[in-house]
Structure formats: C-alpha cells, structure tokens
KEKE-382413 format. One record per residue (C-alpha): residue number from 1; residue in one letter; x negated, z, y negated. Coordinates in steps of 0.5 Angstrom, whole numbers, plus 2048, in hexadecimal, padded with zeros to 3 digits. Each point is the difference from the previous one (the first is absolute). Example, Ala and Ser with C-alpha at 12.3 -4.5 7.8 and 13.67 -1.06 7.14 Angstrom:
! residues 2
{num = 1 residuo = a px = 7E7 pz = 810 py = 809}
{num = 2 residuo = s px = 7FE pz = 7FE py = 7F9}
***
This chain:
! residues 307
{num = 1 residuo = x px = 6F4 pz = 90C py = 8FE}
{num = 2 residuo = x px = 806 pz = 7FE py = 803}
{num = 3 residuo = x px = 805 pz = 7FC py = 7FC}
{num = 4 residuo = x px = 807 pz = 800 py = 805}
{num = 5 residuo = x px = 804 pz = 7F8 py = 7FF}
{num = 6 residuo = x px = 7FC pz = 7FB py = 7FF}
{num = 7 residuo = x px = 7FD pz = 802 py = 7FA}
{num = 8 residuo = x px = 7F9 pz = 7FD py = 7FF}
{num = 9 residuo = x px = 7F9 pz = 805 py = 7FF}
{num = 10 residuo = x px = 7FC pz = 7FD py = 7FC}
{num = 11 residuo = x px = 7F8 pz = 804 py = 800}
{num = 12 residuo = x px = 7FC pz = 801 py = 7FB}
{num = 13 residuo = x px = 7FA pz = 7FF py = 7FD}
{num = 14 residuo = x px = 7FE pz = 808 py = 802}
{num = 15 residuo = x px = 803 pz = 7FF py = 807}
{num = 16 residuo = x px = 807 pz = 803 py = 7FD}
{num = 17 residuo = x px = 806 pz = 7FD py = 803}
{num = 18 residuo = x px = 806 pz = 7FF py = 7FB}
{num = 19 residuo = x px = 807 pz = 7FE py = 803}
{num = 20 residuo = x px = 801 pz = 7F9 py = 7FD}
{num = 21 residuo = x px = 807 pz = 802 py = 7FD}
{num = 22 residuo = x px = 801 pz = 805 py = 7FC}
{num = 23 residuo = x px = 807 pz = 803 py = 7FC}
{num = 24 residuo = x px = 7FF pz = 800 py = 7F8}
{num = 25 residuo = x px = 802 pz = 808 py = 7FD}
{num = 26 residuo = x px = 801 pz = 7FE py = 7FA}
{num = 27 residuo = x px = 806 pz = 803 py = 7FC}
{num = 28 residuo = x px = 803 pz = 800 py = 7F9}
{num = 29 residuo = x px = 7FE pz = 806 py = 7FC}
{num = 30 residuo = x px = 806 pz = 805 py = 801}
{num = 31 residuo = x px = 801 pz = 806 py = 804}
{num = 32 residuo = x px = 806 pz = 7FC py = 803}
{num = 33 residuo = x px = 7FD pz = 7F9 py = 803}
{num = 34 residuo = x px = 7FA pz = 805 py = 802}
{num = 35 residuo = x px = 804 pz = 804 py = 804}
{num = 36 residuo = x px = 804 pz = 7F9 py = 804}
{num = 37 residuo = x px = 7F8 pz = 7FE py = 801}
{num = 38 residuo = x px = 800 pz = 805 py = 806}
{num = 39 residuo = x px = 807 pz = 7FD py = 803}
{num = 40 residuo = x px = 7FD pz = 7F9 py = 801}
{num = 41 residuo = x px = 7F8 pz = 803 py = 801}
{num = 42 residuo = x px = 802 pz = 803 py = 806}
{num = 43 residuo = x px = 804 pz = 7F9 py = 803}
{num = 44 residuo = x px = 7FB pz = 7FD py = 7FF}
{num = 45 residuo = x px = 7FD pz = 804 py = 804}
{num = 46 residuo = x px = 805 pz = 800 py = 805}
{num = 47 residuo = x px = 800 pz = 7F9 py = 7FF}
{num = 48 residuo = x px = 7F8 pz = 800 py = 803}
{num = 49 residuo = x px = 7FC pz = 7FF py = 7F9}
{num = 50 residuo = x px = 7F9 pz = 804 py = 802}
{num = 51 residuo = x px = 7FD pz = 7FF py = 7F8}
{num = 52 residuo = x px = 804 pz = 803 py = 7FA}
{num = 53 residuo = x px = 7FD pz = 7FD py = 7F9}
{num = 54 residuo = x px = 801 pz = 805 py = 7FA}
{num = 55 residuo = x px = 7FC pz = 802 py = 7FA}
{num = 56 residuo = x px = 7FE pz = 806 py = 7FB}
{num = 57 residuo = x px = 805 pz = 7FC py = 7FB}
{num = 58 residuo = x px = 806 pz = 7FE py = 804}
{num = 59 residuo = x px = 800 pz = 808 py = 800}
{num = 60 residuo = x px = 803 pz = 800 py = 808}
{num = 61 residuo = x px = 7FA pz = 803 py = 803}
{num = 62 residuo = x px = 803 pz = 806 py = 801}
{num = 63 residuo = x px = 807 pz = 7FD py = 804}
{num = 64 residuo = x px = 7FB pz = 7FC py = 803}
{num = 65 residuo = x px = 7FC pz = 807 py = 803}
{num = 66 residuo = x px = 808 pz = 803 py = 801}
{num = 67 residuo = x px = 802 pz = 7FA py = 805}
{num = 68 residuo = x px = 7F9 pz = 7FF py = 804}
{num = 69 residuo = x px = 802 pz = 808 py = 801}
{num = 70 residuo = x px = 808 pz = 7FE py = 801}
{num = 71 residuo = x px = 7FF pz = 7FA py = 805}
{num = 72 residuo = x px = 7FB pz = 805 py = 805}
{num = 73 residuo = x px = 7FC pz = 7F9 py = 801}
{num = 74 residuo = x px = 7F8 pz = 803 py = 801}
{num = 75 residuo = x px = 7FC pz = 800 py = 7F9}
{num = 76 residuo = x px = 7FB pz = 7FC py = 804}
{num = 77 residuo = x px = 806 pz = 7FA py = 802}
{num = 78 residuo = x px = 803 pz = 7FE py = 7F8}
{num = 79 residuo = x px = 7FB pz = 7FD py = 7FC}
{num = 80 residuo = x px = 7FF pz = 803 py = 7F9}
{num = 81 residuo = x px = 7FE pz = 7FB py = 7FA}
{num = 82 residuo = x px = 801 pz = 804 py = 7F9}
{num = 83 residuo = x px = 7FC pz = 7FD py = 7F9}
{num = 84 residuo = x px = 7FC pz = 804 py = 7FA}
{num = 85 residuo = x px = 804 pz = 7FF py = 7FA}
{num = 86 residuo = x px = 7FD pz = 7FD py = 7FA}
{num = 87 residuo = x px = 802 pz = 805 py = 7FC}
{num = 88 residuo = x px = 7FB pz = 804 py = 805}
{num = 89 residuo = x px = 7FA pz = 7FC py = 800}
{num = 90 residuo = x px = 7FC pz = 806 py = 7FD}
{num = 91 residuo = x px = 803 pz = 806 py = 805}
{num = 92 residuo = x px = 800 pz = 7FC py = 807}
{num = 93 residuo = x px = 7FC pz = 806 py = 804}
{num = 94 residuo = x px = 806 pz = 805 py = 7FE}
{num = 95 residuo = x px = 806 pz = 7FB py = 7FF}
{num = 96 residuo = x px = 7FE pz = 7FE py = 807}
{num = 97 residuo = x px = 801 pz = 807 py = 802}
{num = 98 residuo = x px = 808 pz = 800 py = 7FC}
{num = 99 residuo = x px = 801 pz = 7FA py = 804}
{num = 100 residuo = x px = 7FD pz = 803 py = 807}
{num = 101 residuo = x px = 804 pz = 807 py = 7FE}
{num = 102 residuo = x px = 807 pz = 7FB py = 7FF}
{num = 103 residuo = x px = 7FF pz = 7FC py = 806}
{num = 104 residuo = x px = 7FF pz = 807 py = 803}
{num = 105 residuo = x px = 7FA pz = 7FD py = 805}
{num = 106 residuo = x px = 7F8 pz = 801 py = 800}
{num = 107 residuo = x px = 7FF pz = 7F9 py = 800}
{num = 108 residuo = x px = 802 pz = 7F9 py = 7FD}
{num = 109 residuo = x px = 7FF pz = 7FA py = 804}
{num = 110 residuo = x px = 800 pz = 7FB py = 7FB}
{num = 111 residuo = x px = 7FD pz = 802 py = 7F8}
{num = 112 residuo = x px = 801 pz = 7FB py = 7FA}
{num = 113 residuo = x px = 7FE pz = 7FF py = 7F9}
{num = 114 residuo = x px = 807 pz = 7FD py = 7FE}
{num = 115 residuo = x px = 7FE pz = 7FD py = 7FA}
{num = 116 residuo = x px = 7FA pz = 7FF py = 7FD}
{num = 117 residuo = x px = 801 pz = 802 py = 7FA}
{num = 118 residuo = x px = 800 pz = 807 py = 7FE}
{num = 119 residuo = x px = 806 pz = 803 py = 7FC}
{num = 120 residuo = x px = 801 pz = 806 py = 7FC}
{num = 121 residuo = x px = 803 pz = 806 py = 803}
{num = 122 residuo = x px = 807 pz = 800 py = 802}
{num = 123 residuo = x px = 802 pz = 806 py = 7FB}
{num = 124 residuo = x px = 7FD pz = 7FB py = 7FA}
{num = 125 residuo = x px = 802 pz = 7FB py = 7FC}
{num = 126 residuo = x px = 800 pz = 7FA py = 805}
{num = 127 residuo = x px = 802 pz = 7FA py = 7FA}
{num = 128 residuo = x px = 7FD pz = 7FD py = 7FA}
{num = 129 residuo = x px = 804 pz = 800 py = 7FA}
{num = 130 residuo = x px = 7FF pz = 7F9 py = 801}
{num = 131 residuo = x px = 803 pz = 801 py = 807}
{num = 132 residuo = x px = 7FA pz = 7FE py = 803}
{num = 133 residuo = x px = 7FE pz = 805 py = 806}
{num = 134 residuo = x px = 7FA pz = 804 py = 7FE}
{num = 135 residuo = x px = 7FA pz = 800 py = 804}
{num = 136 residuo = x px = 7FA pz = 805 py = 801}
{num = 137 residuo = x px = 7F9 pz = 7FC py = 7FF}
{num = 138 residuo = x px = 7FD pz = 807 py = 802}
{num = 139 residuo = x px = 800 pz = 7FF py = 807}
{num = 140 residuo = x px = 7FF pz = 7FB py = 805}
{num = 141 residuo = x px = 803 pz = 7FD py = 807}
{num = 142 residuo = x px = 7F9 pz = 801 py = 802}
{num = 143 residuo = x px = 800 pz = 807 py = 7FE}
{num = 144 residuo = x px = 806 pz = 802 py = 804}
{num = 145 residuo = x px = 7FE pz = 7FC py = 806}
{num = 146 residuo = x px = 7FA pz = 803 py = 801}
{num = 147 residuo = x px = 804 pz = 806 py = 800}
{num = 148 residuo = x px = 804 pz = 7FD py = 806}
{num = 149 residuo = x px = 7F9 pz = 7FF py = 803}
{num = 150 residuo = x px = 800 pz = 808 py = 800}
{num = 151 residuo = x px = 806 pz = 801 py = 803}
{num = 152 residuo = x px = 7FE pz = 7FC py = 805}
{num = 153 residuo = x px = 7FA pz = 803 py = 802}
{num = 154 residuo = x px = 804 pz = 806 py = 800}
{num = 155 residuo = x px = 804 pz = 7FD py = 805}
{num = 156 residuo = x px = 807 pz = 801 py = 7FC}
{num = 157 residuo = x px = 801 pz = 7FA py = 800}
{num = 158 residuo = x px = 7FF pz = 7FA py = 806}
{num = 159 residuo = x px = 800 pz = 7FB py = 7FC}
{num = 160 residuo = x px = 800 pz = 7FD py = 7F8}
{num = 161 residuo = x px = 801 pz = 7FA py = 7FC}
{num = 162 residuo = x px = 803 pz = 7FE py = 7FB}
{num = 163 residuo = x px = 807 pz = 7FD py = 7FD}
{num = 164 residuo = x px = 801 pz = 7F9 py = 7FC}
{num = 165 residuo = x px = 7F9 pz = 7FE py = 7FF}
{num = 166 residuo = x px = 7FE pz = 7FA py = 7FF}
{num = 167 residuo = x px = 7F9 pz = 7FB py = 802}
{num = 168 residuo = x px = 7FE pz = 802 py = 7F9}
{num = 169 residuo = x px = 801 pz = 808 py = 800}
{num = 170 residuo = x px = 7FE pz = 800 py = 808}
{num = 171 residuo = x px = 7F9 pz = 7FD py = 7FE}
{num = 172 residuo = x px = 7FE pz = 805 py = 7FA}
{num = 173 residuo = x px = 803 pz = 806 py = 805}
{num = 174 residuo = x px = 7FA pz = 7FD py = 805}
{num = 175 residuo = x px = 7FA pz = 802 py = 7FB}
{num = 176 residuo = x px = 802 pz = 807 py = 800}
{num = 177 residuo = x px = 804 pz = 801 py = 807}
{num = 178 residuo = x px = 7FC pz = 803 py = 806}
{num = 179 residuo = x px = 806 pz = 7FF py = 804}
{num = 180 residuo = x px = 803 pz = 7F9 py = 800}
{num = 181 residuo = x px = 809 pz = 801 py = 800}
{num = 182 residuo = x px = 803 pz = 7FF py = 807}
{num = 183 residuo = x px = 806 pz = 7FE py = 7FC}
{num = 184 residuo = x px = 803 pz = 7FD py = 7F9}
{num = 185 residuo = x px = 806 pz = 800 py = 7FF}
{num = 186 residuo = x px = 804 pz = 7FB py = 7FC}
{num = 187 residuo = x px = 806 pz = 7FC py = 7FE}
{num = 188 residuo = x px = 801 pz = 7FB py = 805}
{num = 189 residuo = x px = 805 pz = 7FB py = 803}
{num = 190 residuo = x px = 801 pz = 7F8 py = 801}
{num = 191 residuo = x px = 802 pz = 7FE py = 7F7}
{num = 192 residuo = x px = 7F8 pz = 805 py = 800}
{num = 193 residuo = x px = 7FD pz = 7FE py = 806}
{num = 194 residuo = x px = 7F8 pz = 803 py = 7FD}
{num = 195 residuo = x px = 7FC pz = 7FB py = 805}
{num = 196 residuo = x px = 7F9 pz = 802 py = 7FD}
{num = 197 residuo = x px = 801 pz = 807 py = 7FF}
{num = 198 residuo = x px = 803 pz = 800 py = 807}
{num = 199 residuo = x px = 7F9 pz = 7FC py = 801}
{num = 200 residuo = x px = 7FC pz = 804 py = 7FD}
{num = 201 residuo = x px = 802 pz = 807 py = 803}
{num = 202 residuo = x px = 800 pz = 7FC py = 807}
{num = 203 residuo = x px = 7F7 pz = 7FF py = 7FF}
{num = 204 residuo = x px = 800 pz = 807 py = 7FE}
{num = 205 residuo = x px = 804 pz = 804 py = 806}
{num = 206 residuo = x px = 805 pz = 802 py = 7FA}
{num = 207 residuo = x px = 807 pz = 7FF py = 803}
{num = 208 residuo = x px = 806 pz = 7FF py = 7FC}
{num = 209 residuo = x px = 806 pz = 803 py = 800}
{num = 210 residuo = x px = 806 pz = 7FC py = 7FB}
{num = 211 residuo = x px = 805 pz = 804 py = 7FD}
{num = 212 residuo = x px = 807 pz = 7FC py = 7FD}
{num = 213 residuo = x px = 7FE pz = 7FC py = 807}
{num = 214 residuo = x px = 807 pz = 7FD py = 7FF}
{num = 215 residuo = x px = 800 pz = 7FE py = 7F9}
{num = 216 residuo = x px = 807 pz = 803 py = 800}
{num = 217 residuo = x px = 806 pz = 7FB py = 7FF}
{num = 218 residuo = x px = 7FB pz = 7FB py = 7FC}
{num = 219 residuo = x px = 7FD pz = 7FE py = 806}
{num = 220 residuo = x px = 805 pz = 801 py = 806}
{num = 221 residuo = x px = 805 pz = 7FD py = 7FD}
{num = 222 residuo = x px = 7FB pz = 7FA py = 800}
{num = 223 residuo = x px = 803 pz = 7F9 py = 803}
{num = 224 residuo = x px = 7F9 pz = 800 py = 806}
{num = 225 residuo = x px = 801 pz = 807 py = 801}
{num = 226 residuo = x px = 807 pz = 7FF py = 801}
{num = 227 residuo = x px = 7FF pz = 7FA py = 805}
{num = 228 residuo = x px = 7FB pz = 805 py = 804}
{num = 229 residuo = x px = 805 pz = 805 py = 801}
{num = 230 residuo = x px = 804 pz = 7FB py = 803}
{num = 231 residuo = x px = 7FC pz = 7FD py = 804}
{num = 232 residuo = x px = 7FC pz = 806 py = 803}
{num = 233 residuo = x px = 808 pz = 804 py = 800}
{num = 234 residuo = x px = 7FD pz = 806 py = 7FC}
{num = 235 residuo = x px = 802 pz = 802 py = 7F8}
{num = 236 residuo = x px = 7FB pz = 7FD py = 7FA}
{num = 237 residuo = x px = 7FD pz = 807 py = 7FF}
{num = 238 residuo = x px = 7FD pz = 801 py = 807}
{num = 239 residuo = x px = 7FE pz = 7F8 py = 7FF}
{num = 240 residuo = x px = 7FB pz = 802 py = 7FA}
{num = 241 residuo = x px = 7FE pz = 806 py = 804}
{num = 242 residuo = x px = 7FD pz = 7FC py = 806}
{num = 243 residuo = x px = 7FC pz = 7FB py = 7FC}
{num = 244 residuo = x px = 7FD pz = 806 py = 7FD}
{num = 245 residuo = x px = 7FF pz = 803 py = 807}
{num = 246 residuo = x px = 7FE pz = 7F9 py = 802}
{num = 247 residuo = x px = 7FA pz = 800 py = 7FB}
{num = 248 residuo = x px = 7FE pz = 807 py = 802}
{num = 249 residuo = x px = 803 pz = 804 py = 7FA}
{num = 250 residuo = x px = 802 pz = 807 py = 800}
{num = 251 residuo = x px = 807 pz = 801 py = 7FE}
{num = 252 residuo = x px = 805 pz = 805 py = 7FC}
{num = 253 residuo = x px = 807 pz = 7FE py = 800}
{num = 254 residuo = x px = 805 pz = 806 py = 7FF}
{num = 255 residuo = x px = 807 pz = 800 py = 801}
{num = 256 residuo = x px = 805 pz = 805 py = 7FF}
{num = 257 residuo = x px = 805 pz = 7FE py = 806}
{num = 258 residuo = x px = 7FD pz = 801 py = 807}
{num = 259 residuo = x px = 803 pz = 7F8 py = 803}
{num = 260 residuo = x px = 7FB pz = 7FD py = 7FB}
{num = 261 residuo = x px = 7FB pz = 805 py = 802}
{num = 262 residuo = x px = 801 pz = 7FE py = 807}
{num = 263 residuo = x px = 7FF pz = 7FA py = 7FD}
{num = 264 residuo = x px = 7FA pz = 800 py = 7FD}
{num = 265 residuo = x px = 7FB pz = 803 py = 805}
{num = 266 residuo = x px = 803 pz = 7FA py = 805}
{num = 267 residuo = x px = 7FE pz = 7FA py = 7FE}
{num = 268 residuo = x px = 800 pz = 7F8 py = 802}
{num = 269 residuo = x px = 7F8 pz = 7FD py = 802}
{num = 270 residuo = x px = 800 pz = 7F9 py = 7FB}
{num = 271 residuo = x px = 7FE pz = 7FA py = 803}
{num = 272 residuo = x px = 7F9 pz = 7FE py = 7FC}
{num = 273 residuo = x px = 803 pz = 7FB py = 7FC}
{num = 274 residuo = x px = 806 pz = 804 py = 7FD}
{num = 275 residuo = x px = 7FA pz = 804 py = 7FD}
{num = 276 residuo = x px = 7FD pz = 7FB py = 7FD}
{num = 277 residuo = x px = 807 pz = 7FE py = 7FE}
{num = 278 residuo = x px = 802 pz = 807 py = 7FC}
{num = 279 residuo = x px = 7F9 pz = 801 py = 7FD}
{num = 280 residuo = x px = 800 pz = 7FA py = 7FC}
{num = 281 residuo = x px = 807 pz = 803 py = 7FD}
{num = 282 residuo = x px = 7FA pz = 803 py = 7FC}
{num = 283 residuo = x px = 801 pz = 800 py = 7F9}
{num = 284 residuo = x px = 7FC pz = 806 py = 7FD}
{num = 285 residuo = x px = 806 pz = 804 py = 7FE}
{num = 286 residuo = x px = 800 pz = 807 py = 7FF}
{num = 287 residuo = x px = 806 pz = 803 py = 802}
{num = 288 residuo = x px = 7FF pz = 808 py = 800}
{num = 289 residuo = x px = 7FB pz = 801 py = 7FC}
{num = 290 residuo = x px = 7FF pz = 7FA py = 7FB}
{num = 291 residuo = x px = 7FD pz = 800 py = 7F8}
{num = 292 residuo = x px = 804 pz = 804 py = 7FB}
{num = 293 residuo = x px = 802 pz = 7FD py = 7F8}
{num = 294 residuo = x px = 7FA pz = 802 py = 7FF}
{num = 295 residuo = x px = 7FB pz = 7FC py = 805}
{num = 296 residuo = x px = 7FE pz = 807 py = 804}
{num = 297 residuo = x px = 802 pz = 803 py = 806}
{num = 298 residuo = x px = 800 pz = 807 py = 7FF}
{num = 299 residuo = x px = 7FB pz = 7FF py = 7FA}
{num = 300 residuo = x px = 7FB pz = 7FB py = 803}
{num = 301 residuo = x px = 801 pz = 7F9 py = 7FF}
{num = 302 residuo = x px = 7FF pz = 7FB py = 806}
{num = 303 residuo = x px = 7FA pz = 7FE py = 7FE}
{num = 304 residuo = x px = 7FD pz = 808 py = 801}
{num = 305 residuo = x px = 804 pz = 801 py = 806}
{num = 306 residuo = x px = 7FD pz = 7F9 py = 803}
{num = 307 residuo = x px = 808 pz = 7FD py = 801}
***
C-alpha cells in the first residue's frame, strides 16, 4: 500500500502494511454531527489521509463506506480500522457482518476488540442504579478474540488487535490467543507517554497505535511544547504528533477543518534530544479516558484493566 505525502507505512507483524497516520471517525451521537462527518471525512481524504479509524460504537461506519464511495479513491488505497463493540462481545461473527454491510466493502483492514470488557446490549439498561456501568462476566475477551481469529482465517479481515489493553490484560490474552494482536490501541500522548507498555508491545510484534495523540489543549498549550512549535516553526499539535511518529506510534488526529488536516499528515522530523525532552512531560495523566467517581472506566477499576 501507497501512502501519497509523507505519511509513513508502518508493517506489521502479519507482513500487512498500515499507513502511520490515520484520520479519527468519531462523531457525536445525533443525526446531524453524523452527517457533517462525511464533509470533513472526505477533506481529509482530499488532504491524502489513506487510514480512516472508525468503530461499531461511534456508529460512522456507514458515512465512512458512503465517502470511500464518494471520493472514487480504489478500495484497495484507504485503509479501513473499524472496532467490535463491547456491547457486541457475544456476536462478533454477524455484528462483523453489520459493520461490513455499513462500510459497504467485502473486507476490513484492520479489526479491534475496543474495550476488553463485554457491555450489555445496546437496547438494555447500560447503568446500575448506583450509576456504575453494568458489565456481563458471562463472556470473556478471550472468547471474542478467538472469534476474530475465525474471521481472519476466513479472510474477511487482514489484520486484528486490540484496543486500551494494558501489559496485564495483553499477558492473560496471551494464554489463550493462537494469534498475537498486530496492534493495541491505546490513549497516549507526551503528559501518558506509556514506555513499558510501548516496551512490551515492541518485544512482542504488537505495534501501538495512540488515540488522543495530542493530549488536547491540556498538553498543547504546555510551555516545552510551546517552545518547540517555535523552534521548528510548526503548530504544538504537529509537535506532539511527530514525537509520537518519532517513536514509531501509529497516530489518529482528527479535525474538522482541511488546514488542520493539512497539517496534521505534514509533520516536522524532531532532533532526538527534543524527544527525550517532551517524553519527560510524562505524568501518567489520563485525559480522554480517565477513571470515573467510581474508580471505574466503563465498569472495571484500573486494577483489572491493568492501568
């Protein structure tokens, strides 16, 4: 796979290449943030972005499959990384098939478990009343991967992983896993830098791939960040992305407006002691996805999920 600009290809371990920067899908949950999805979708695809990140829960699927149709870009050129819901865990076989029949193609590039705990149905009762996520113990992650397995030894999908895994939760995968994850996706940015899970993953062939790659404008409006962007006369944002790059991260901005785009797949090579200078900003801070007044992210605490 080609990948137009600059925009590094990454391989993984299956021998499946993977363009470095991908444009993020999600949109709010209403008809009318869905539907302004395909005007910035398809800039970004003007703007050379080959990788479009979506998933079953940010339910753009289908405006994903409508502007890969609208662009008259060849299928086998855009990248597609689409992820199983977790309140899907118990039907990965035929909600593969949803997202397949959405996305309006015969195959999916890339496949994630997205959370690795299993929800209760979309149409159910999500919450507790004490307002805590309910979760279903009747089901495992270890099932649901061996049901992506299927589908890659069906060849409907050229690749699968996983999606904020941790050291811990990659470890008990492993006991049952015939194949190992190409990738595991996580938040990560300079104030989350993750080195031993990035460690770890590196040992095992397992390439990361970091959402919130910014840090938003908790991390951008960082005084070090700051003072790059000066130096190498670029924006903060397209400082965070290249350290990310520089480390050998996959990376999933997303922008509404087609400069930022622009931006965003144009980045700046960092001299190696600026690196190490903004991966010291480290401060295990999660900004996307951190714990709730309960201790729990979508209903584990951080000790099961590993974080």
């Amino acid at each position: 796979m080609s990948s137009p600009n600059s925009v590094p290809i990454y391989m993984l371990n299956n021998g499946v290449t993977i363009p470095a920067v991908a444009h993020g899908a999600w949109a709010p949950h209403s008809n009318e943030a869905r539907s302004k999805a395909k005007e910035w979708l398809l800039t970004a695809l003007k703007a050379g972005y080959r990788h479009i990140d979506t998933a079953q829960g940010y339910y753009t699927e289908g405006v994903v499959g409508e502007v890969i149709k609208e662009s008259k870009i060849p299928r086998k050129e855009i990248f597609i990384t689409s992820k199983l819901s977790s309140s899907n865990h118990h039907r990965v076989a035929e909600s593969f098939e949803e997202s397949l029949k959405a996305l309006s193609v015969d195959y999916i590039d890339l496949f994630l478990i997205h959370w690795p705990q299993a929800m209760p149905n979309d149409n159910e009762q999500r919450k507790n009343p004490d307002g805590t996520w309910k979760i279903r113990e009747d089901i495992t992650f270890h099932q649901a991967w061996a049901e992506l397995e299927k589908l890659m030894e069906a060849g409907k999908v050229k690749a699968i992983g996983v999606s904020n895994f941790s050291i811990k939760t990659l470890k008990e995968l492993a006991t049952t896993a015939k194949i190992t994850p190409a990738v595991n996706q996580v938040e990560l940015h300079p104030y989350l830098v993750q080195e031993n899970l990035r460690e770890y993953c590196d040992k095992k062939g397992i390439v990361i791939s970091a959402y919130t790659p910014s840090g938003y404008d908790t991390v951008r409006k960082d005084p070090l960040i700051v003072q790059l962007a000066e130096k190498y006369k670029v924006t903060p944002n397209q400082i965070t992305l290249a350290w990310h790059l520089a480390r050998h991260i996959i990376i999933i901005p997303k922008s509404l407006r087609e400069e930022h785009q622009k931006e965003n797949i144009n980045l700046p090579i960092l001299d190696a002691e600026d690196i190490v200078k903004i991966s010291k900003l480290d401060r295990n801070q999660r900004i996307c996805n951190a714990a709730d007044e309960h201790g729990q992210v979508y209903g584990w605490s951080l000790e099961r999920l590993g974080w």
